[in-house]
C-alpha positions in Angstrom: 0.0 0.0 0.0 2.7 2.4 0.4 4.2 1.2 -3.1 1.1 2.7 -4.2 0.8 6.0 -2.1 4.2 6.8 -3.2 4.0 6.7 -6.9 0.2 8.5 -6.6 2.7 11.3 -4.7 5.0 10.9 -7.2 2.1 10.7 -10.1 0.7 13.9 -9.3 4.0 16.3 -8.9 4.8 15.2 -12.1 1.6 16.6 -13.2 2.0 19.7 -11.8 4.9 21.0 -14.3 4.6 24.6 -15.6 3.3 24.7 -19.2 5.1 27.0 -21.4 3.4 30.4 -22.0 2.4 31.3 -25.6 3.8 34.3 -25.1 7.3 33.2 -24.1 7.5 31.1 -27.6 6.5 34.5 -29.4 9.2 35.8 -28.2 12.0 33.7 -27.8 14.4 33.4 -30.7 15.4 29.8 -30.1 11.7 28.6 -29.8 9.1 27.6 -32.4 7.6 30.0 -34.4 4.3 27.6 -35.4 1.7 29.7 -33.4 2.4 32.8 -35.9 2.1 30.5 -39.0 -1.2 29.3 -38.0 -2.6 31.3 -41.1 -0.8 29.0 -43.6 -3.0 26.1 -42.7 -5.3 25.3 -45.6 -2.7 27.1 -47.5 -0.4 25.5 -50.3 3.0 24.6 -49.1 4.4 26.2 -52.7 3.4 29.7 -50.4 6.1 29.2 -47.9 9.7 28.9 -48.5 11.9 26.6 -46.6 14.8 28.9 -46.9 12.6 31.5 -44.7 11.8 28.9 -42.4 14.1 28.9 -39.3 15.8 25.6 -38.5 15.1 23.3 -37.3 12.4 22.8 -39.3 10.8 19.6 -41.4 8.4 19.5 -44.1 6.3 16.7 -44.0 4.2 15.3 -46.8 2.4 12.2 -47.2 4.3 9.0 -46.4 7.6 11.1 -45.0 9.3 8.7 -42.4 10.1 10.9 -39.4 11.6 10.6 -36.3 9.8 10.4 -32.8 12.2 12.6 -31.2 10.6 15.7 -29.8 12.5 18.8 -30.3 10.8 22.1 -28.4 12.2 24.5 -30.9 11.9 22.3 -34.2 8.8 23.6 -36.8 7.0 20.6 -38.6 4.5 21.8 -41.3 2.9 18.8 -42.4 0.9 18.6 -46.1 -1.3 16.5 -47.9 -1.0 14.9 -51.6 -2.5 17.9 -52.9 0.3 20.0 -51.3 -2.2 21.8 -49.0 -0.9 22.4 -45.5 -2.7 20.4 -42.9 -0.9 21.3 -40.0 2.0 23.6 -38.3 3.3 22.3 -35.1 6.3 22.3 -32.9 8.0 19.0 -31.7 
């Protein structure tokens, strides 16, 4: 029983972890800039150009292998077969 109690204690400080503020991303040169691309999505991916993009960055299209590693500061924009941007995410 005190197996138990302990990880529960454990359990919930681990829950309790400050989330990043939006803000603090905005602003931050070595973070993600995927909140102000938001406007893309629905977008063709010809619009933007990689070379503007800030590494790290990946462009992911339909069937790209990727890696499961999450990166804080890395921008994904992710498109379908018709090259329209699904989604703009950091990780």
């Amino acid at each position: 029983m005190r197996r138990v109690a302990l990880f529960a204690g454990l359990f919930v400080l681990a829950a309790c972890q400050p989330m990043p503020d939006d803000k603090d991303t905005m602003t931050d040169p070595t973070s993600c800039i995927a909140p102000r691309l938001q406007g893309s999505v629905g977008q063709r991916i010809a619009t933007l150009d990689p070379v503007q993009l800030p590494d790290p960055k990946r462009i992911i299209g339909p069937g790209t292998a990727v890696t499961m590693d999450y990166r804080p500061e890395r921008l994904n924009v992710q498109h379908d077969a018709a090259g329209i941007i699904i989604r703009i995410f950091c990780g």
